[in-house]
N, CA, C and O of each residue as an XYZ file, in Angstrom:
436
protein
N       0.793     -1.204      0.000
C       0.000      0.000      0.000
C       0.842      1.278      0.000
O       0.318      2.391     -0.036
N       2.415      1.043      0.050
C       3.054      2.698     -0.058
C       3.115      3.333     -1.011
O       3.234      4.556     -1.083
N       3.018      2.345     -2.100
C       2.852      2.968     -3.506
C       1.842      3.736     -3.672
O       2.077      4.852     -4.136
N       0.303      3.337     -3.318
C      -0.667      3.996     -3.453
C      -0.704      5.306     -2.821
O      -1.121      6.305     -3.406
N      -0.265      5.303     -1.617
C      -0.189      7.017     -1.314
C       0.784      7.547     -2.144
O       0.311      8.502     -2.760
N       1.898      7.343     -2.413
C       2.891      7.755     -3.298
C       2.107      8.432     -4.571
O       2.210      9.563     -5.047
N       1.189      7.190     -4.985
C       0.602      7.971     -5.921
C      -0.495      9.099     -6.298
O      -0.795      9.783     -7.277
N      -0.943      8.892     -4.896
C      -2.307      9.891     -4.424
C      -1.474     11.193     -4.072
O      -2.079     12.261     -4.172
N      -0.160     11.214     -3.676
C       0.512     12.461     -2.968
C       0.688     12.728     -4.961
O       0.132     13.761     -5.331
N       1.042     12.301     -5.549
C       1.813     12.606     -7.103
C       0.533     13.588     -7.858
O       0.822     14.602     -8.493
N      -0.744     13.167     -7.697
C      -2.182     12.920     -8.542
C      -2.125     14.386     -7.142
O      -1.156     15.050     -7.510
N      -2.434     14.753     -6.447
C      -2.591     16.316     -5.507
C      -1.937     17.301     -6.209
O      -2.395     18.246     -6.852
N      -0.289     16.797     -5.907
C       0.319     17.945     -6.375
C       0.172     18.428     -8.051
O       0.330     19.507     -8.622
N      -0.218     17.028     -8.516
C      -0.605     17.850    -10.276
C      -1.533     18.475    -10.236
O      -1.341     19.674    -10.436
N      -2.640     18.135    -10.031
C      -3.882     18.891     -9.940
C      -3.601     20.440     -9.017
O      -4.000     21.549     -9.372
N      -3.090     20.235     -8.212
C      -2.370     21.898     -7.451
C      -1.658     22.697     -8.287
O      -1.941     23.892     -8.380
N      -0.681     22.154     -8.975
C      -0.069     22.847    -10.603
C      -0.862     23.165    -11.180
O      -1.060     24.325    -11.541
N      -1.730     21.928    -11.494
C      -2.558     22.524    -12.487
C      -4.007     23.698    -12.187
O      -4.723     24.210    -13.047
N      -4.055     23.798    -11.247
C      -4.846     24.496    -10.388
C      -4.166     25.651    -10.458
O      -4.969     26.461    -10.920
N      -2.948     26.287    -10.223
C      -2.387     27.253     -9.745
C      -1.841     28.226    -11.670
O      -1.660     29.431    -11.849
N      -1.737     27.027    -12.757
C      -1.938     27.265    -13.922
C      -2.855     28.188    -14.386
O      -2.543     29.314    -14.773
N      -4.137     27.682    -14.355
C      -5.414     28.111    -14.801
C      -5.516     29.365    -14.160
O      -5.712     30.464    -14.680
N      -5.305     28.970    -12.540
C      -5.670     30.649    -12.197
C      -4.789     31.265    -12.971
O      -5.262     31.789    -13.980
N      -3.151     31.396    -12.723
C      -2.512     32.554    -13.973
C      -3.099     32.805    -15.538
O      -2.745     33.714    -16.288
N      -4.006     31.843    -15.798
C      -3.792     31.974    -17.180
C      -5.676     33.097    -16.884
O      -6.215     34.085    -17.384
N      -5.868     32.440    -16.178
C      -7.418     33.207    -15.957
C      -6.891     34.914    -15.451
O      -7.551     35.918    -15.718
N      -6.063     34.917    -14.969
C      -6.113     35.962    -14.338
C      -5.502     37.218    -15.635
O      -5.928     38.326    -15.959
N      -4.414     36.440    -16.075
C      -4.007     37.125    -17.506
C      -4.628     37.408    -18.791
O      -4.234     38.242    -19.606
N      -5.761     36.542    -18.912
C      -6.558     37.022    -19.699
C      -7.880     38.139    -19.407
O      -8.726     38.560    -20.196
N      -7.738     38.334    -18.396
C      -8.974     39.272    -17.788
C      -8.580     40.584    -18.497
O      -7.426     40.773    -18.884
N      -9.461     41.388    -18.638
C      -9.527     42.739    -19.089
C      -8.924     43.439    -18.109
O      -9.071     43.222    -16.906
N      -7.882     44.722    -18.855
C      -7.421     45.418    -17.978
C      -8.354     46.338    -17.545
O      -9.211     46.882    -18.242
N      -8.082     46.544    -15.947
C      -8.710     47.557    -15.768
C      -8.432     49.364    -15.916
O      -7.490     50.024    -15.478
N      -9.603     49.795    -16.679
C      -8.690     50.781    -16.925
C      -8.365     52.330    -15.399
O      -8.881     52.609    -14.317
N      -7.134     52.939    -16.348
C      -6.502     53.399    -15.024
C      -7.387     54.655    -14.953
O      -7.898     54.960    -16.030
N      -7.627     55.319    -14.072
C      -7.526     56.978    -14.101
C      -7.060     57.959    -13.896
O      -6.853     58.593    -12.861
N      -6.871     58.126    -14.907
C      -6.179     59.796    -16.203
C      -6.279     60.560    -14.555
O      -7.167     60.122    -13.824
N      -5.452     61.581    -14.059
C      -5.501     62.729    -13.346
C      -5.522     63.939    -13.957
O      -4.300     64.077    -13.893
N      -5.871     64.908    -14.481
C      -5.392     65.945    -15.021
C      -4.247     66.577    -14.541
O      -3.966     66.470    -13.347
N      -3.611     67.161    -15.228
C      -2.552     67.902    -14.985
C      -2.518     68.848    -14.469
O      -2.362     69.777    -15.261
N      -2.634     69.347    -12.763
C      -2.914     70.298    -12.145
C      -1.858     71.418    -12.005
O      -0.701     71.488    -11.592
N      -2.918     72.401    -12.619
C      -1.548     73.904    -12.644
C      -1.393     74.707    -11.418
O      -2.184     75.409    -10.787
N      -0.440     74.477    -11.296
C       0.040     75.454     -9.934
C      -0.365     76.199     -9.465
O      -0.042     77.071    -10.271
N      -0.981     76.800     -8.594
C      -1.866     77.717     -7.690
C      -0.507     78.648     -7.497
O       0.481     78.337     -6.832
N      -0.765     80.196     -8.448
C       0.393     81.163     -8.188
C       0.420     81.634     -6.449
O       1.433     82.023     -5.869
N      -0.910     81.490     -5.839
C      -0.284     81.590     -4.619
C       0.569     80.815     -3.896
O       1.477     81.177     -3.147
N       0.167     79.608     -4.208
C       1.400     78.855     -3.674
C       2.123     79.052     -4.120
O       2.843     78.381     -3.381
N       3.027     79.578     -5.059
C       4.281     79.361     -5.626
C       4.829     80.362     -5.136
O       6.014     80.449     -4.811
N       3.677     81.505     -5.019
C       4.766     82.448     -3.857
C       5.096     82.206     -2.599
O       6.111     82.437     -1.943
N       3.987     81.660     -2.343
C       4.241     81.404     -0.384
C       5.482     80.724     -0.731
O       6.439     81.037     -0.023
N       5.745     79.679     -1.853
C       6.983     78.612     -1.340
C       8.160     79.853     -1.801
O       9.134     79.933     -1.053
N       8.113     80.698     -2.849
C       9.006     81.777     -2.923
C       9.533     82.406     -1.662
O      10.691     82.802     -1.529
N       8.587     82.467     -0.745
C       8.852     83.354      0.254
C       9.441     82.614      1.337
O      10.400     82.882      2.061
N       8.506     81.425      1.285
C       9.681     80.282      2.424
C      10.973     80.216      2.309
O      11.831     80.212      3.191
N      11.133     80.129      0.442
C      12.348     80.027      0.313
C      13.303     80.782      0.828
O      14.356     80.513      1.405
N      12.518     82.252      0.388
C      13.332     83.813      1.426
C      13.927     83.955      1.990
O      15.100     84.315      2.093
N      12.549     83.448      2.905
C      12.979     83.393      4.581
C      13.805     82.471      5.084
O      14.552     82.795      6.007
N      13.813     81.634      4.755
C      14.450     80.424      4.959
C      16.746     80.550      4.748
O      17.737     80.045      5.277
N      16.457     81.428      3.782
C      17.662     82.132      3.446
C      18.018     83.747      4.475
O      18.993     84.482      4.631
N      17.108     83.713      4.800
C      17.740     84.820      5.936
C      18.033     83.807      7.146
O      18.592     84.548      7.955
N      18.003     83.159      7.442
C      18.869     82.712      8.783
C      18.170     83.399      9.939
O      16.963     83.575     10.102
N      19.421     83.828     10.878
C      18.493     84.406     12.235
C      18.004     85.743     12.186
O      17.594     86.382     13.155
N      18.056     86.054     11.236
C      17.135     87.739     11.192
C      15.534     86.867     10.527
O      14.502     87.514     10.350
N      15.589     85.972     10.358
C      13.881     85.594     10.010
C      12.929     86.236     10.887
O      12.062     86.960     10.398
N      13.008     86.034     12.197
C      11.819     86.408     12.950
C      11.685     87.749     13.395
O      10.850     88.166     14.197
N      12.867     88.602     12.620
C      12.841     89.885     12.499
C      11.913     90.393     11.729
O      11.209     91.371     11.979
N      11.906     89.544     10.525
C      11.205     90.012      9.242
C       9.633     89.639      9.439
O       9.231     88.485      9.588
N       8.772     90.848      9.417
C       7.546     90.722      9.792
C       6.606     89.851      8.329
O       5.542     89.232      8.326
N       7.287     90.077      7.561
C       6.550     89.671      6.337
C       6.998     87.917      6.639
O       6.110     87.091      6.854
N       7.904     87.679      6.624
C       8.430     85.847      7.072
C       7.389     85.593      8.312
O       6.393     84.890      8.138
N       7.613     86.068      9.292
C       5.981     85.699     10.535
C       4.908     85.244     10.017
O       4.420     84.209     10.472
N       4.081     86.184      8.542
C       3.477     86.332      8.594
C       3.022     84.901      7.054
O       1.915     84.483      6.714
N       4.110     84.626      6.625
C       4.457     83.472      5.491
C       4.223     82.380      6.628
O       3.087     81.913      6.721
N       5.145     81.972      7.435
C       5.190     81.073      8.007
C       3.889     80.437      8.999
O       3.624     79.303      9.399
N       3.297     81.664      9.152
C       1.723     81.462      9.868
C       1.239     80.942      8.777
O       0.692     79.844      8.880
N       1.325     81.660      7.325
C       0.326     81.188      6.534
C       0.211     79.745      6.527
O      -0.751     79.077      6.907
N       1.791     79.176      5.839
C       2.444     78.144      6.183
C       2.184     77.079      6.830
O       2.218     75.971      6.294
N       1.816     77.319      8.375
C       1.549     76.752      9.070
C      -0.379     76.684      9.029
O      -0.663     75.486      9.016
N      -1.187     77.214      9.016
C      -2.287     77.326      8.461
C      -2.795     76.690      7.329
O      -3.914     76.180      7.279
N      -1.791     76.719      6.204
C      -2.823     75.559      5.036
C      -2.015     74.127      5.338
O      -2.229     73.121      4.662
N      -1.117     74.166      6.375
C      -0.608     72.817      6.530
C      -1.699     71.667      7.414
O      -1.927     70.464      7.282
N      -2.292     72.927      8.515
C      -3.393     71.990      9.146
C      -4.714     72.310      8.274
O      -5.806     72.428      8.829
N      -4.582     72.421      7.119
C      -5.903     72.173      6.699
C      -7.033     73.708      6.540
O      -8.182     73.753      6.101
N      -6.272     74.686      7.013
C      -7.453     75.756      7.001
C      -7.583     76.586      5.897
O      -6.512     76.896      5.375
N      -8.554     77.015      5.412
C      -8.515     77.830      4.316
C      -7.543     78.807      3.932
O      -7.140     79.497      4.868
N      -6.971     79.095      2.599
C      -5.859     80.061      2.313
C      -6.243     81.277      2.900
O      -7.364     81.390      3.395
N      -5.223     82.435      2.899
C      -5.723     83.582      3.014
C      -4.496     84.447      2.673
O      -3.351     84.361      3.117
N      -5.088     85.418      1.655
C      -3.904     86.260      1.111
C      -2.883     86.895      1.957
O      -2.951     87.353      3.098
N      -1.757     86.792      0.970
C       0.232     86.989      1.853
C      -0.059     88.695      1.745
O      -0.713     89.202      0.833
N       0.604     89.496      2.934
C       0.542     90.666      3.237
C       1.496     90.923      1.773
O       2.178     90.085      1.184
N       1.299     92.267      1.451
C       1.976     93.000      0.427
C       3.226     93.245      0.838
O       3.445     93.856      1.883
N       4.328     92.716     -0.074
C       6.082     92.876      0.226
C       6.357     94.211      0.199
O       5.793     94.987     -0.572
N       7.113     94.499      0.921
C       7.394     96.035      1.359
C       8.575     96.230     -0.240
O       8.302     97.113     -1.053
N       9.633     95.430     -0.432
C      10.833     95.342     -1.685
C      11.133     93.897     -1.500
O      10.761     92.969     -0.782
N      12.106     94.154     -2.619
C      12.558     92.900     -3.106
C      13.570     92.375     -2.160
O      13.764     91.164     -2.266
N      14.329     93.060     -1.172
C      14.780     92.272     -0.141
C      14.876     93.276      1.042
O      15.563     92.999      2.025
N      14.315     94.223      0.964
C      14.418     94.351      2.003
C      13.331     93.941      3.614
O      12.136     93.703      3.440
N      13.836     93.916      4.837
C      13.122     92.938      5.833
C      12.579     94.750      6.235
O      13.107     95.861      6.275
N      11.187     94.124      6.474
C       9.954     94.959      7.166
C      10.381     94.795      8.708
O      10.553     93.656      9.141
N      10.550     95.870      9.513
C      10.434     95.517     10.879
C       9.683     94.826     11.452
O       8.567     94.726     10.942
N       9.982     93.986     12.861
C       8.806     93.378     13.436
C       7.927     94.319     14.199
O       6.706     94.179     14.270
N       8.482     95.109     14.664
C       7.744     96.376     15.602
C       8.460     97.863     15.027
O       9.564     98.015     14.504
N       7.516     98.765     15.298
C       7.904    100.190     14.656
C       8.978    100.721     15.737
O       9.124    100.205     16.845
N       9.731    101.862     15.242
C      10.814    101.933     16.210
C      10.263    103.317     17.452
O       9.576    104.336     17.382
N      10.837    102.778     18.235
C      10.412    103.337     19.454
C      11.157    104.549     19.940
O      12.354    104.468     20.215
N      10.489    105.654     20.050
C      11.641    106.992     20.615
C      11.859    106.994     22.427
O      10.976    106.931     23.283
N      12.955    107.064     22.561
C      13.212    106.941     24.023
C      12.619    108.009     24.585
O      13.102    109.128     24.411
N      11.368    107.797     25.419
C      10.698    108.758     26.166
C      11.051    108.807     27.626
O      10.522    108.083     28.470
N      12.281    109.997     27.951
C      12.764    110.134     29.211
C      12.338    111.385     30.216
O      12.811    111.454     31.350
């Protein structure tokens, strides 16, 4: 009788081949599914400034939190990062120069 399991173990594993066949061949002939197209989304010029301005700021080093206009990027910044609605970047004073954080103060003695 060892033969006979011998041959019952032989007669499983073909049928498991051949089982594991069909599915590939079933599965390869199935229709692709088709993909979906994204459109090509154009850049929101506000963002491209805010990241302009990160960039800025990011290049001033430790005078950043001097620069009232960088405060006021980096809030934004921080604002569409959790999710809250945009809201327009204060108007740049120049092209590099830093806006005070506070107006200057006359020594009243």
């Amino acid at each position: 009788m060892p033969g006979r399991s011998g041959a019952f173990r032989a007669a499983a594993i073909l049928v498991l081949v051949a089982v594991i066949i069909a599915s590939l061949f079933a599965i390869d002939r199935r229709p692709a599914t088709p993909v979906a197209v994204t459109p090509a989304t154009i850049p929101n010029p506000a963002q491209d400034d805010l990241s302009a301005e990160l960039r800025r700021c990011s290049a001033l080093g430790p005078q950043d939190p001097e620069d009232a206009r960088c405060v006021a990027v980096w809030e934004e910044n921080r604002r569409r990062f959790l999710g809250k609605p945009a809201r327009p970047l204060p108007p740049q004073t120049s092209l590099g120069a830093a806006a005070p954080a506070t107006p200057a103060k006359e020594d009243a003695r």
